[in-house]
N, C-alpha and C positions, 0 to 999 in steps of 0.2 A: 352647292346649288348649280343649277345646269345653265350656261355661260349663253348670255345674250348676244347674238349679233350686231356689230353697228350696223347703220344703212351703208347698202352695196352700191351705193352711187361714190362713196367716200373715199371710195380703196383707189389704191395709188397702182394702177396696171406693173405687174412684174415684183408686188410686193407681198408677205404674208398677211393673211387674212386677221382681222385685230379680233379677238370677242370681248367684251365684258359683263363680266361679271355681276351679280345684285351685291356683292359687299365690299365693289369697287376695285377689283384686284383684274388686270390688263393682260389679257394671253394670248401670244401668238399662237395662230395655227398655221402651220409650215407648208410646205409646196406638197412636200412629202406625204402628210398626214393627209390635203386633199387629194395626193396620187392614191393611196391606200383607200381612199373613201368611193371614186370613182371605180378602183377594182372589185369592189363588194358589190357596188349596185349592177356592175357590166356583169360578173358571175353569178349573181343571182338569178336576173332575167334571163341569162343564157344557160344556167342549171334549168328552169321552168322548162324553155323551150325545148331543149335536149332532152328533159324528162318523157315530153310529150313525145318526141319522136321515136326515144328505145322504149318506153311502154307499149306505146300502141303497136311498136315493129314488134315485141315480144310477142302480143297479142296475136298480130297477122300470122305470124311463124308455127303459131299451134292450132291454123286455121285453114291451111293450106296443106297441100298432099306433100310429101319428103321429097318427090323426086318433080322435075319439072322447070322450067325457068321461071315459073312466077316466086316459087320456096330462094331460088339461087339469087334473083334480085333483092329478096327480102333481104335474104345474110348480107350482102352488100353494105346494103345501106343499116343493118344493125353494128357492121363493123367498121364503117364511117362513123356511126354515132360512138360507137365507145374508143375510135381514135381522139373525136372530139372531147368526151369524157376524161380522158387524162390528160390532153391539154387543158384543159378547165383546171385539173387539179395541180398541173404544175403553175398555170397563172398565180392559184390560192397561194401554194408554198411561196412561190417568192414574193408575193403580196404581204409572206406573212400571218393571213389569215386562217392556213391550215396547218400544223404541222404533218401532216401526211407527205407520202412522196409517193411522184406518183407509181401504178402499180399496172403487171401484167395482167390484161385480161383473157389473153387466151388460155383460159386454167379451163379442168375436164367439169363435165356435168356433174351439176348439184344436185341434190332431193332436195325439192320445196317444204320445207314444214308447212303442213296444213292446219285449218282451223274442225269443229264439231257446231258448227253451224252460231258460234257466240256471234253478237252483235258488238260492232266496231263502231266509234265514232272518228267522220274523214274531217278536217277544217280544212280550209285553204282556199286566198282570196281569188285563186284561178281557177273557172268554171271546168275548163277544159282535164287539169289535173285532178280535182275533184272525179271527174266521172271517168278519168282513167284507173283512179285509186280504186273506185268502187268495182268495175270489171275484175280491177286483180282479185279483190279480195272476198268476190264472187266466188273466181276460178280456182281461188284456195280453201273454200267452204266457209266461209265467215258470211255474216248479215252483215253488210256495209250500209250505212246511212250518214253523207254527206250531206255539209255544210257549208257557203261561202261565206259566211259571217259568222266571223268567233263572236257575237253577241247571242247572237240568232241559237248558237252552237252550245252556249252556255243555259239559255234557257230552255232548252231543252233536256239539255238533262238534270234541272232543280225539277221540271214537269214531270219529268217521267222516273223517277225513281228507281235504280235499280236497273235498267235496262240493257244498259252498256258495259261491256266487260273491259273493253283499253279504249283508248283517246290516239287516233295519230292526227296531230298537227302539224302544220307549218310556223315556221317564227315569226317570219317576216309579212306583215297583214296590219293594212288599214286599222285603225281604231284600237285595235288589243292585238299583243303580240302574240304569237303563240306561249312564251313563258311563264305571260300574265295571265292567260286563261289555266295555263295547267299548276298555278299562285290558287286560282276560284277554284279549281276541280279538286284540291288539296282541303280545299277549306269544307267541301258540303260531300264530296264523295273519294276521303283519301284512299280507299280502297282498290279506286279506279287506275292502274297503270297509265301513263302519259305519254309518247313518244314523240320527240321534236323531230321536225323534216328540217333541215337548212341545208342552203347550196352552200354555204359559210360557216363552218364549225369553228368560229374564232375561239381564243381566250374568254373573251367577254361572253360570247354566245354561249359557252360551257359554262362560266362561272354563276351566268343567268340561272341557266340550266338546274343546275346544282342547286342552288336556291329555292327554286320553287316546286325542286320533288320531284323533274322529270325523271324515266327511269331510263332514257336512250336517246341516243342523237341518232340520224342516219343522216348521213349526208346524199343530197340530191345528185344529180339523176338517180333515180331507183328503178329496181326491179324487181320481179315477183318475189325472187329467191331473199332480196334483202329485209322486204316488209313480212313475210311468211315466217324468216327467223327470227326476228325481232319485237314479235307477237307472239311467237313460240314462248320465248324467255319470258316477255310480260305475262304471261297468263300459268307461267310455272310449269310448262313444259319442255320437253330436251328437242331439240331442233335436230335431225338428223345430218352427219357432219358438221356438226358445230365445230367452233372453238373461240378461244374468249375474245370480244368484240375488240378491234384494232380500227385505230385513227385512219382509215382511208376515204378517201372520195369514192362513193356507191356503197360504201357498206355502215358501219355505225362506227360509234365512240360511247364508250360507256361513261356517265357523271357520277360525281358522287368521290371522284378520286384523287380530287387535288387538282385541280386545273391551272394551269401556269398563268401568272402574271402576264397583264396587256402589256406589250413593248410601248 
């Protein structure tokens, strides 16, 4: 059963936090386990925010002429963001929360795998990424239609039957989690591919994962190239330079494969 808090008036400054339990069994939680809990929620909010800034930069960069200083600031600050991006992923590894390490991004151009105009479902409790998701997956030929309410997001596809070919969610969302919703999408539309966003590919988040039928993690920040391939696969097609999906920060983790025990 999932372990009650005393009142936090009670705690003894410089001690572990006590929980109990409904069948009376007493457990500490350690300094440690609140340092780990504090790095999830700080990489979370700082995957959103960084998301927003290399998408949209992505977007600018194929919006502007090659040559020029407005293209030369752009790169700037996409390469500021993906400095920040693998600091983010080393936070994770030693948090713990990702086995990944982090990785070089200066690697040559990709081919985006594109879509045939299927219709996409976006979740995610942030307006802003929402309607950054949808531009991409505009610019990659897909029908995007977001969502900020994974409830809102659920009845809509018991409504419309049939409409939607993949699901990309987020995990982490007010009211239902992303896992829980792709738990319902299992249950009325198992047909429907699922794809988890998290800035946080824990143990726990994968074994979630796993469970309720997702077909892919992508860890946040993202980019065209990562959500293009990763729709490719759901929808059973071959993504041009593929290869099989690996635990890093920006790109995916595949579920379904044994996910390692929560330390």
């Amino acid at each position: 059963m999932t372990p009650r808090s005393l009142d936090a008036n009670n705690r003894t400054p410089g001690r572990p936090t006590i929980q109990q339990s409904e069948g009376g069994y007493v457990q500490p939680s350690s300094p440690s386990a609140d340092s780990r809990n504090l790095t999830e929620e700080i990489a979370h909010d700082l995957n959103n925010m960084l998301g927003a800034i290399l998408g949209y930069g992505e977007l600018a960069q194929g919006a502007v002429p090659d040559d020029g200083p407005l293209r030369r600031y752009i790169e700037n600050i996409m390469a500021a963001g993906l400095r920040a991006k693998t600091s983010i992923g080393r936070l994770l590894e030693a948090g713990r929360f990702d086995d990944a390490a982090a990785n070089d991004f200066d690697s040559p151009t990709k081919t985006i795998a594109r879509g045939c105009g299927e219709a996409i479902m976006i979740v995610d409790d942030e307006p802003m990424l929402v309607s950054l998701t949808e531009e991409m997956l505009a610019g990659l030929g897909y029908e995007p239609v977001g969502y900020t309410c994974p409830l809102a997001a659920l009845q809509a596809l018991r409504t419309d039957l049939g409409r939607f070919s993949a699901i990309l969610t987020d995990e982490t969302m007010p009211g239902m989690k992303g896992s829980q919703l792709a738990e319902h999408v299992g249950g009325c539309h198992a047909d429907v591919p699922v794809i988890l966003m998290t800035g946080y590919a824990s143990p726990t988040v994968i074994a979630r994962a796993t469970a309720a039928g997702v077909r892919e993690i992508l860890s946040k920040p993202l980019q065209s190239f990562d959500i293009g391939r990763a729709l490719s696969r759901a929808l059973g097609n071959t993504p041009p330079n593929d290869g099989p999906p690996v635990a890093e920060v920006g790109t995916s983790t595949p579920v379904g494969s044994g996910a390692p025990e929560e330390p």
